[in-house]
ROSE-4610 file (N, C-alpha, C; in Angstrom, 1 decimal, always signed):
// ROSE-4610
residu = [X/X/X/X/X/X/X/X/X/X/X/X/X/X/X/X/X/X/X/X/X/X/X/X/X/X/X/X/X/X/X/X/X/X/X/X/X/X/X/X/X/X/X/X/X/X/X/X/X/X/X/X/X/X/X/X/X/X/X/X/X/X/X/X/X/X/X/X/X/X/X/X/X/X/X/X/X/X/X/X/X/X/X/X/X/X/X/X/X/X/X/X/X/X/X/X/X/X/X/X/X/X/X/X/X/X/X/X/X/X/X/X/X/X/X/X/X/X/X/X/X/X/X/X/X/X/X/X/X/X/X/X/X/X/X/X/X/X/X/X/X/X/X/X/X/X/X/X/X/X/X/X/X/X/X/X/X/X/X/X/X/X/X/X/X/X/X/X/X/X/X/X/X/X/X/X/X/X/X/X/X/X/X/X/X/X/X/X/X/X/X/X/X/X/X/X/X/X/X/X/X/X/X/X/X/X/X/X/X/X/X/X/X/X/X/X/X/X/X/X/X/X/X/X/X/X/X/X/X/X/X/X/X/X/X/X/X/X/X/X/X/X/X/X/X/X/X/X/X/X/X/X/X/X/X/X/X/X/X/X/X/X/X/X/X/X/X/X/X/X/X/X/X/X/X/X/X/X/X/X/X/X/X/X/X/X/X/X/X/X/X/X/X/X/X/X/X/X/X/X/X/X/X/X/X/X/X/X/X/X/X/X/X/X/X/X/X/X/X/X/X/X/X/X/X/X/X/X/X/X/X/X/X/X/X/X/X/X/X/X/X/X/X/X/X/X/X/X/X/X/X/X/X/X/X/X/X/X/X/X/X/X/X/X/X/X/X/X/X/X/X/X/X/X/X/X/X/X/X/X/X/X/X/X/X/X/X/X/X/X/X/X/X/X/X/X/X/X/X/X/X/X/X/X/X/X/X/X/X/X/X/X/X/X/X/X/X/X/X/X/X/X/X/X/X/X/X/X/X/X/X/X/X/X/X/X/X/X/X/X/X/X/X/X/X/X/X/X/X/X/X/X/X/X/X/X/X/X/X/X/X/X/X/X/X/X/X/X/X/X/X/X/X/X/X/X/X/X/X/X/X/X/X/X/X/X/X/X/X/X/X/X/X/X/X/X/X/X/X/X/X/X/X/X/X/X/X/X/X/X/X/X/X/X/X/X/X/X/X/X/X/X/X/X/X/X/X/X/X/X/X/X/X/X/X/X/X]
num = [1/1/1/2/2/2/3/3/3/4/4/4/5/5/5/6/6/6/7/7/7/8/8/8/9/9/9/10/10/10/11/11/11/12/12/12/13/13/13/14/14/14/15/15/15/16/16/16/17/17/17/18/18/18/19/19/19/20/20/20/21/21/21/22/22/22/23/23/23/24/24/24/25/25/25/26/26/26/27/27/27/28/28/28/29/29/29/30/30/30/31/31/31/32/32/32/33/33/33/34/34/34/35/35/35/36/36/36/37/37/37/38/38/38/39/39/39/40/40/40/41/41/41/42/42/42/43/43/43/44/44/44/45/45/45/46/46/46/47/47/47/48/48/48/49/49/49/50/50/50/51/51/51/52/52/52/53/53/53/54/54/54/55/55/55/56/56/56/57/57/57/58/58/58/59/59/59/60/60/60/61/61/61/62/62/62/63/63/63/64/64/64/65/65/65/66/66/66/67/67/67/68/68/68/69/69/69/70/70/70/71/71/71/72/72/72/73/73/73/74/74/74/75/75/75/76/76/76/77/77/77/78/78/78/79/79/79/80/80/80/81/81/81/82/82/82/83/83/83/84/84/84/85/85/85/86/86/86/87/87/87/88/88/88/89/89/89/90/90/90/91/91/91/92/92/92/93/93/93/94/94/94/95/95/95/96/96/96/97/97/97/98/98/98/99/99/99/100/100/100/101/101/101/102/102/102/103/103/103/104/104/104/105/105/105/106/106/106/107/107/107/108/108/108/109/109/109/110/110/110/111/111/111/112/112/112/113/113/113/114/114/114/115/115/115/116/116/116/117/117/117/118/118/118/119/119/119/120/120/120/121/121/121/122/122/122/123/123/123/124/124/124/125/125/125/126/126/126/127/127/127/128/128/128/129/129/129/130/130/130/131/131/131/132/132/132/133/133/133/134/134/134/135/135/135/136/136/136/137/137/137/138/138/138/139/139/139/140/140/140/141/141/141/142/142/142/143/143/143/144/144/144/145/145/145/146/146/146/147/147/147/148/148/148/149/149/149/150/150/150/151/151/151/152/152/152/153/153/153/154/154/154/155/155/155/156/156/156/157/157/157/158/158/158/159/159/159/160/160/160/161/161/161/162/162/162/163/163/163/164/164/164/165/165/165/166/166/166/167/167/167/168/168/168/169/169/169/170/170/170/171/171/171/172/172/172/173/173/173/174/174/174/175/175/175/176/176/176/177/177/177/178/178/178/179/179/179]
x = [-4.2/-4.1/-2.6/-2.0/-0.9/+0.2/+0.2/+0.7/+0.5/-0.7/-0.8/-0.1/+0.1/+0.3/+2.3/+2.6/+4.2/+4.7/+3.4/+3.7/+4.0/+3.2/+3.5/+4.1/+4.5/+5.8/+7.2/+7.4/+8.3/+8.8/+7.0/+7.1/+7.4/+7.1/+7.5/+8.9/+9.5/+10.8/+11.6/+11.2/+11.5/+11.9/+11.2/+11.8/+12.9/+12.7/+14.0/+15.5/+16.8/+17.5/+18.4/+19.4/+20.1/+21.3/+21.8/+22.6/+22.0/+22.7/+22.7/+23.7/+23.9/+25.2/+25.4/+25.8/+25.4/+27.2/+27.1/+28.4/+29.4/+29.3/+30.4/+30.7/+30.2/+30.3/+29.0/+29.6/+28.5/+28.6/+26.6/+26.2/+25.6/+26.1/+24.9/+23.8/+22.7/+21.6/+20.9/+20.8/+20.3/+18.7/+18.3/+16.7/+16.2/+14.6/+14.1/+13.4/+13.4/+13.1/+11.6/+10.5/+9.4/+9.3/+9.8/+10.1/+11.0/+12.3/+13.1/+13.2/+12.2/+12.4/+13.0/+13.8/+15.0/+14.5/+14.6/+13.8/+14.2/+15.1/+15.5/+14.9/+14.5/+14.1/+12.7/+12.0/+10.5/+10.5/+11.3/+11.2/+11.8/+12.1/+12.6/+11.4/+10.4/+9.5/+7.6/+8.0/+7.2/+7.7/+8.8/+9.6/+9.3/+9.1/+8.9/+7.2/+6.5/+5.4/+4.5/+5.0/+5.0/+4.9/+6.6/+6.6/+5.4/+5.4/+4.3/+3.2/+2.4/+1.4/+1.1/+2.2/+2.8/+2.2/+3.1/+2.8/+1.6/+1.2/+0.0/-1.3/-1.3/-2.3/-2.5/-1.3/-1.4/-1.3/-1.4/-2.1/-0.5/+0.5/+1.6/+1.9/+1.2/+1.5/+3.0/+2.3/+3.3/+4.0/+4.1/+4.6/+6.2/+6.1/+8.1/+8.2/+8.1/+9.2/+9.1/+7.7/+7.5/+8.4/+8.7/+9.0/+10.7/+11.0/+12.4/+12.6/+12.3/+12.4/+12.7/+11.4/+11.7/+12.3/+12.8/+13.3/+15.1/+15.5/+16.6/+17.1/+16.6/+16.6/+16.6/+15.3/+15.0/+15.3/+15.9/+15.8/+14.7/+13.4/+12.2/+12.2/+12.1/+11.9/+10.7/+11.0/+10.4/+8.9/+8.8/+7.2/+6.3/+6.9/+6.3/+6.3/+7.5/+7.3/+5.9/+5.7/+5.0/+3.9/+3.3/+1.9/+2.1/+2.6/+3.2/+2.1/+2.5/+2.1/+0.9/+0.4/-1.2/-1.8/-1.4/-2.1/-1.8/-1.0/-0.9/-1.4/-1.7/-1.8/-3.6/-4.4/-6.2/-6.4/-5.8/-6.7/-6.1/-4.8/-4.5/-5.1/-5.5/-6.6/-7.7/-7.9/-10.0/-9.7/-8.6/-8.5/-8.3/-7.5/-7.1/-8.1/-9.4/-10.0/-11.3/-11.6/-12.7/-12.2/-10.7/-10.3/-10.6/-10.4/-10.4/-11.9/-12.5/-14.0/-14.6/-14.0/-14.4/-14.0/-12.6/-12.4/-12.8/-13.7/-13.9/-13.3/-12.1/-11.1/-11.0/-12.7/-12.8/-13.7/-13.4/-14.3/-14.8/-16.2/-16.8/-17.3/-17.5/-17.9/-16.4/-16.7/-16.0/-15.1/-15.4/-15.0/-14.8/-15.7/-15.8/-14.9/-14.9/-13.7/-12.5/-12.4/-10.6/-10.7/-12.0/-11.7/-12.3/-13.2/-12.8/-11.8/-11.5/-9.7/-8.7/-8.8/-7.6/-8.0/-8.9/-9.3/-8.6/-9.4/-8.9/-7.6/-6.9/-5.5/-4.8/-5.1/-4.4/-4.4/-5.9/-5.5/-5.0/-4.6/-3.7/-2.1/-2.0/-0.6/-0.4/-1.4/-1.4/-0.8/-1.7/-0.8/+0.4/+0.7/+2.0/+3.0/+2.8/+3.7/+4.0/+3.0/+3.3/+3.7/+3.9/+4.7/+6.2/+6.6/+7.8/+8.5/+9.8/+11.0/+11.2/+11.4/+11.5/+12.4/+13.7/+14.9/+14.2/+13.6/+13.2/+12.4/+11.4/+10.3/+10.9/+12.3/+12.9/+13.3/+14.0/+14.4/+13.3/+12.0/+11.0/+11.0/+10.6/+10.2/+11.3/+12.5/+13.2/+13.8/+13.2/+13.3/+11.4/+10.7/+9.5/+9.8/+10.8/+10.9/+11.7/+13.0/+13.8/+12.9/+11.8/+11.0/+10.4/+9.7/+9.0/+10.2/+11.0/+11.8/+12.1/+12.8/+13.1/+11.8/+10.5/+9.4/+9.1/+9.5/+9.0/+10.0/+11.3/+12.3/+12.1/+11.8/+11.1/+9.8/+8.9/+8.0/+7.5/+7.9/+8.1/+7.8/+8.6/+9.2/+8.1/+8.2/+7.1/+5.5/+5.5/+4.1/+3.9/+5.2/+5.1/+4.9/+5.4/+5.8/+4.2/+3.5/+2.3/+1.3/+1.8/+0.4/+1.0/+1.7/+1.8/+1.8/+1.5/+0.8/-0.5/-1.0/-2.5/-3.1/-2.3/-2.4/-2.5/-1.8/-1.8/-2.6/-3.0/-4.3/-5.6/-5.4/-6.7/-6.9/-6.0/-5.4/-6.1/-5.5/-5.5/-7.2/-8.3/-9.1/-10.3/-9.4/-10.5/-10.1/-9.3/-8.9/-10.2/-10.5/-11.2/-12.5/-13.0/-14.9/-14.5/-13.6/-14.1/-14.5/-14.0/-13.9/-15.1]
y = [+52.9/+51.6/+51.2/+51.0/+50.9/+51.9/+52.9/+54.1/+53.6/+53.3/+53.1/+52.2/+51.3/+50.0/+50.2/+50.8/+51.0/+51.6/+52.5/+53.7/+53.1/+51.7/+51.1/+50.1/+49.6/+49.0/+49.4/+50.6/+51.9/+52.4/+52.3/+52.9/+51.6/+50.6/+49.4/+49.1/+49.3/+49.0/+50.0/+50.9/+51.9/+51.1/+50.1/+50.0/+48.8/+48.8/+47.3/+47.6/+46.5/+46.9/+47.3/+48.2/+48.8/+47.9/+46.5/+46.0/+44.4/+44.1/+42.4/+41.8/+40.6/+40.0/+38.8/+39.3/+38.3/+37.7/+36.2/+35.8/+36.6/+37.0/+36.8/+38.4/+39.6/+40.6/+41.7/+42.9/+43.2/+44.3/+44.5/+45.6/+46.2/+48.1/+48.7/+49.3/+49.1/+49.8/+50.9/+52.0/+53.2/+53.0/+53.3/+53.1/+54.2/+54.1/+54.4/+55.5/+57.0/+57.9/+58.1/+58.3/+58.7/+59.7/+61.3/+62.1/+62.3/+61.4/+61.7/+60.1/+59.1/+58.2/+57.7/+57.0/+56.5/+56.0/+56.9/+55.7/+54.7/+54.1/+52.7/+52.0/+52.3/+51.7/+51.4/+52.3/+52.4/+51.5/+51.6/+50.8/+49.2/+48.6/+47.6/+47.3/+48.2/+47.8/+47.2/+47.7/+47.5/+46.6/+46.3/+45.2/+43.8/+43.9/+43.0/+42.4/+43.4/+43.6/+43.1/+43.6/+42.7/+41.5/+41.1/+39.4/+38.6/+39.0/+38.4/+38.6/+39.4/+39.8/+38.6/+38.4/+37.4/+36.0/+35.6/+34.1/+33.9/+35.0/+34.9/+34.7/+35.4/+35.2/+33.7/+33.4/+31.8/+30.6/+31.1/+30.7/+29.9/+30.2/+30.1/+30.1/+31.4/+32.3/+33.6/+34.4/+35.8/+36.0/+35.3/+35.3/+34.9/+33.8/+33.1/+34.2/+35.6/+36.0/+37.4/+37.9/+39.3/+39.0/+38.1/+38.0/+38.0/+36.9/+37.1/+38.6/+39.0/+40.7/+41.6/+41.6/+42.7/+41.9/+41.1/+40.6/+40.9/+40.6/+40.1/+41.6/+41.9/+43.2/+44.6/+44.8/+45.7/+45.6/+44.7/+44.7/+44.2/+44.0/+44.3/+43.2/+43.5/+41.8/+40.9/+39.4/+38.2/+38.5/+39.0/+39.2/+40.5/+41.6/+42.4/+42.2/+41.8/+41.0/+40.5/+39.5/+38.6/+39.1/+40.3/+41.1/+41.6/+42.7/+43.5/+42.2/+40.9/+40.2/+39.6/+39.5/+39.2/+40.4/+41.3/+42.8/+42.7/+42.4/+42.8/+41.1/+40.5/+39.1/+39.6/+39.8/+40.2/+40.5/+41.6/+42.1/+41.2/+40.8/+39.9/+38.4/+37.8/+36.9/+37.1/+37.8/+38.7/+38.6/+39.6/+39.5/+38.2/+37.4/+35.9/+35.0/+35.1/+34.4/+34.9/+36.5/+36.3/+35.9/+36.0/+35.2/+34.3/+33.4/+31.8/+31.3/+32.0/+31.8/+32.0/+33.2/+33.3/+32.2/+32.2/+31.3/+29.7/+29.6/+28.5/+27.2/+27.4/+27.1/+26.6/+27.3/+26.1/+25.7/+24.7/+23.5/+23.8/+24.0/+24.8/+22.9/+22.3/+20.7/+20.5/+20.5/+20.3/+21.8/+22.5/+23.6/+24.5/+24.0/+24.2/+23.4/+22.1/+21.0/+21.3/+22.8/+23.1/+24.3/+25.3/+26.5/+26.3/+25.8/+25.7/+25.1/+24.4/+23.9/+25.2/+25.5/+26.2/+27.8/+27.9/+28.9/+28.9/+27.4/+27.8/+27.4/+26.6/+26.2/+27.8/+28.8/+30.2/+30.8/+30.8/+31.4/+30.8/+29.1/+28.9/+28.9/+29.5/+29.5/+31.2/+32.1/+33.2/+33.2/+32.6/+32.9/+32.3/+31.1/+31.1/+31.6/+32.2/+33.3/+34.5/+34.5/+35.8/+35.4/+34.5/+33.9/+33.5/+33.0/+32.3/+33.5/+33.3/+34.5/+34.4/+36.0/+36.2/+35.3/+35.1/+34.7/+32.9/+32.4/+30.6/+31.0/+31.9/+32.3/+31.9/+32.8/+33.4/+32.1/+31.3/+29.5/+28.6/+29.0/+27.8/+28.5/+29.8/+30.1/+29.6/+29.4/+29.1/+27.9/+27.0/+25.5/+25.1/+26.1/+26.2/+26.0/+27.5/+27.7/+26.6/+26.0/+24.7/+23.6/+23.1/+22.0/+22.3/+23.5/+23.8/+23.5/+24.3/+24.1/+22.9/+21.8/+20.5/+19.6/+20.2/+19.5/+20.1/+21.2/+21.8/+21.2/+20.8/+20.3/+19.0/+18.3/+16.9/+16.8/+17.8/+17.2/+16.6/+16.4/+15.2/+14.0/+13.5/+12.1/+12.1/+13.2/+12.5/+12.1/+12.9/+13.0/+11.4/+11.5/+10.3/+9.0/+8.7/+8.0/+7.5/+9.0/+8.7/+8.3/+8.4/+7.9/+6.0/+5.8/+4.5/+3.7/+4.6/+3.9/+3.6/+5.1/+4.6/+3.8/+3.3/+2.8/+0.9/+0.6/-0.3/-0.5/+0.7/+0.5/+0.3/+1.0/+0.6/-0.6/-1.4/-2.8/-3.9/-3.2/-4.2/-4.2/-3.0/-2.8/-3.3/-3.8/-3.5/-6.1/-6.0/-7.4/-8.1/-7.5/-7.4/-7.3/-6.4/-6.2/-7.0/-8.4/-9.0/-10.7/-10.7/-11.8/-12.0]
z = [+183.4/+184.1/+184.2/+183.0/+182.9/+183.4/+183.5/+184.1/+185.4/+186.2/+187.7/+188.1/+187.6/+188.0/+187.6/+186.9/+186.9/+188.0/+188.2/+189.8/+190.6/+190.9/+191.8/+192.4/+191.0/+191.1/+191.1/+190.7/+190.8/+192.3/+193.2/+194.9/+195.5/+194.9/+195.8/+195.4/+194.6/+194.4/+195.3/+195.7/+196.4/+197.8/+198.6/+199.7/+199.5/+198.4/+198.4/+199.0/+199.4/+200.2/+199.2/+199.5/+198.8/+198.0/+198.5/+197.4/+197.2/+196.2/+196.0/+195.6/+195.7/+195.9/+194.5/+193.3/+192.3/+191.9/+191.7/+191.6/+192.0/+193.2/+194.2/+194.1/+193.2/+193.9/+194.2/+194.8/+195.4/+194.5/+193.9/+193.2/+193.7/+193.9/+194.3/+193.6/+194.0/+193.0/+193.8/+192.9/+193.4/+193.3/+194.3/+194.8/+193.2/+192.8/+191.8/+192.7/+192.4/+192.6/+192.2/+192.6/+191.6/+190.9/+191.7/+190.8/+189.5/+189.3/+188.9/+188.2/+187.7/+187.0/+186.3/+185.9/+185.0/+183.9/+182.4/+181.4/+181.1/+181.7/+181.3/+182.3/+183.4/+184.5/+183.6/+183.8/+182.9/+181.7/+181.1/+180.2/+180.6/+181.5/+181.7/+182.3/+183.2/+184.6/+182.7/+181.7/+181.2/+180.1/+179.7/+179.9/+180.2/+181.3/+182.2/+182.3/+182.3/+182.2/+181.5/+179.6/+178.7/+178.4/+179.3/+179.0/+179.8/+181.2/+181.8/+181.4/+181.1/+180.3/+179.4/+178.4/+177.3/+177.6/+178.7/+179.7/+180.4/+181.1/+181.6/+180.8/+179.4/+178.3/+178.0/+178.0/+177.1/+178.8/+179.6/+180.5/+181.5/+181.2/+182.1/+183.2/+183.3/+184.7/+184.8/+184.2/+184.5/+185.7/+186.0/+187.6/+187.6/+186.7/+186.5/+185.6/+185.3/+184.8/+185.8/+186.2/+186.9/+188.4/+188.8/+190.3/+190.2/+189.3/+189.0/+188.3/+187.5/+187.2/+188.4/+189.2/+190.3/+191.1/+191.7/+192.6/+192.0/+190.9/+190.9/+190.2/+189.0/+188.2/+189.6/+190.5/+190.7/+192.5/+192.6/+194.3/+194.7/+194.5/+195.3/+196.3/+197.8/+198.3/+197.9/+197.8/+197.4/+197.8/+198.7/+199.4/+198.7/+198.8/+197.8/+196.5/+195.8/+194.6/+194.1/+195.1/+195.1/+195.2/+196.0/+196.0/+194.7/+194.4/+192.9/+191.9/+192.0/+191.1/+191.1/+192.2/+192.4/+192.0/+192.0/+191.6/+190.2/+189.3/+188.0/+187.3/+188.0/+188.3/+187.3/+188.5/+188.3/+186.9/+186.7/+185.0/+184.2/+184.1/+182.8/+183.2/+184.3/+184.2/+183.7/+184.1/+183.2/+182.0/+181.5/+180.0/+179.0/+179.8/+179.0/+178.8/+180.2/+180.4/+179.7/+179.5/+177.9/+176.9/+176.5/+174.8/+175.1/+176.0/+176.1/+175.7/+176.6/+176.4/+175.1/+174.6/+173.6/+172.1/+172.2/+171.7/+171.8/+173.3/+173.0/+174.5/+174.0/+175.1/+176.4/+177.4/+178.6/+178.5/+179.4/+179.4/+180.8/+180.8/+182.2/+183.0/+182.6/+182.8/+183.8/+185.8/+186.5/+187.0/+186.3/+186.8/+188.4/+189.2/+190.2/+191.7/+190.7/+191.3/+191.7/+190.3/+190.6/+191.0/+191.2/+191.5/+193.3/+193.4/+195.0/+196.0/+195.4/+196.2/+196.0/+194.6/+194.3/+195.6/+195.8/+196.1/+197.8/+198.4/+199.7/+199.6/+198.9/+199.3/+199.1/+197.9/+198.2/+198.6/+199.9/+201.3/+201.8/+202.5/+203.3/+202.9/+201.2/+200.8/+201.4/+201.3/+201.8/+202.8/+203.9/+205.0/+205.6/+204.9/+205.5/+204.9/+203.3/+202.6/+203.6/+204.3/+205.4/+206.6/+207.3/+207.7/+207.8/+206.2/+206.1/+206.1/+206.4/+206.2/+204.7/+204.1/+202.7/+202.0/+202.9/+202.3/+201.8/+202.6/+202.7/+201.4/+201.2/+200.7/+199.1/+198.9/+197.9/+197.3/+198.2/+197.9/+197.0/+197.8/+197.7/+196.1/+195.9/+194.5/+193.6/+194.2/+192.7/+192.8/+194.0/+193.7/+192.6/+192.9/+192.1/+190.7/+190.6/+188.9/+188.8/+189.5/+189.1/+188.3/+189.3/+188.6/+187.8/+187.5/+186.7/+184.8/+185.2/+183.9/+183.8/+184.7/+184.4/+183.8/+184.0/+183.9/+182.3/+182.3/+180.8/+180.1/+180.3/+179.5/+179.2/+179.8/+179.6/+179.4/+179.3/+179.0/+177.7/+176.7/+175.4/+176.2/+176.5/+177.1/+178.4/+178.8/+180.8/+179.3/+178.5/+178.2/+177.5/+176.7/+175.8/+176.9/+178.4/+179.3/+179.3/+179.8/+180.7/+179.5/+178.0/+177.0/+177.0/+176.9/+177.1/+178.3/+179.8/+180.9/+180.4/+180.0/+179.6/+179.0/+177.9/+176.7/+177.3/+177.8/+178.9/+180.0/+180.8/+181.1/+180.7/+179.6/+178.5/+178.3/+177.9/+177.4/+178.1/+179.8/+180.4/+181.6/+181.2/+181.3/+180.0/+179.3/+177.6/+178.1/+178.6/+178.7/+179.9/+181.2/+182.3/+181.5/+180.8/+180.7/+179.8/+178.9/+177.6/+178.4/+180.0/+180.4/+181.2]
């Protein structure tokens, strides 16, 4: 499984464009051969793999590190990327989601609340990902990962913020049913 799934992040790295332009100079990268494999390549493409695997277990989303990997590391354009990762995306959902279960961990009470929105909102993100130009595509993801980090960086303080809205709403709800 794991063998297949490098193949094919290996063949899809394959059509990526031949340079990239990182602080101001240009690197060329030699397309990944399938016959003639590079074990550092292999070992970077599992690498990568790994970490997402990592993120995606603990319910993250392997996706902030597998897209920036192939994308930036490997050439792959933002759009294949982006399939590559719905594909490697499937089994490590299955897998995270029997530990969870197992352990305990969801709460099936409303569950359907978030899985049928979520469902159709990522066919309509589907298609206009197939739509947008890669390059716009490539922006939105890393104004994505921008908030995301600024959001993980604060989250102490946003969390600490929103328990003392509540706490005040409680307050001022617990003040209402005493009158």
């Amino acid at each position: 499984m794991t063998d297949c799934l490098i193949t094919v992040m290996l063949s899809v790295s394959e059509t990526s464009p031949g340079r990239v332009v990182s602080r101001g100079a240009d690197i060329k990268r030699k397309k990944i051969n399938l016959k003639g494999r590079s074990m550092l390549k292999i070992i970077l493409l599992v690498v990568a793999g790994v970490a997402s695997g990592v993120l995606g277990g603990m319910g993250m989303g392997g996706g902030t590190v597998l897209i920036p990997v192939l994308t930036i590391l490997f050439g792959v354009k933002q759009k294949v990327a982006q399939a590559v990762n719905l594909v490697a995306f499937a089994p490590m959902a299955i897998v995270s989601l029997i530990v969870h279960i197992k352990n305990k961990r969801v709460e099936k009470e409303g569950l359907l609340w978030i899985i049928i929105p979520a469902c159709l909102v990522s066919l309509g993100g589907s298609f206009a990902a197939a739509k947008i130009d890669g390059k716009i595509l490539s922006r939105i993801f890393g104004g994505f990962l921008l908030a995301l980090s600024i959001f993980q960086f604060f989250s102490r303080e946003i969390e600490q913020y929103f328990d003392k809205k509540r706490e005040k709403t409680e307050k001022t709800a617990a003040k209402c049913t005493k009158t």
